[in-house]
C-alpha positions in Angstrom: 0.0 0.0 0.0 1.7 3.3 -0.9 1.2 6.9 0.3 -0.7 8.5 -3.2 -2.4 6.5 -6.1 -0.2 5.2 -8.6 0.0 7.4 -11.8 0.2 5.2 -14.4 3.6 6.5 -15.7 1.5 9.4 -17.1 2.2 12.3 -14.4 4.5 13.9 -16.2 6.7 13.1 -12.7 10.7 11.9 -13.4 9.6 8.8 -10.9 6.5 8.5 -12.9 8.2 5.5 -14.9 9.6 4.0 -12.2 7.1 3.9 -9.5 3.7 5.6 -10.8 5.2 8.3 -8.4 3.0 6.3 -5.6 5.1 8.1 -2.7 6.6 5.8 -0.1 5.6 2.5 1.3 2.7 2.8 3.9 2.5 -1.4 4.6 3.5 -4.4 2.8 2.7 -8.1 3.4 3.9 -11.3 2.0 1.1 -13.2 0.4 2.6 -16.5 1.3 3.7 -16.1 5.5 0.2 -17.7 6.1 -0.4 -19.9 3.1 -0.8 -23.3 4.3 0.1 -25.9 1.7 
């Protein structure tokens, strides 16, 4: 989950390409820590 919406590489921002100029990090999980298999 990051700070703004993700611009699509269409903001006309220099991190626009890169990261959708999102901003930073605001949580992250791993999808498999509770997968049970």
């Amino acid at each position: 989950v990051h700070e703004l919406e993700d611009d699509l590489g269409k903001g006309g921002h220099e991190l626009s390409l890169s990261t959708g100029n999102a901003g930073g990090r605001l949580a992250c999980e791993n999808p498999l820590l509770g997968s049970k298999f």
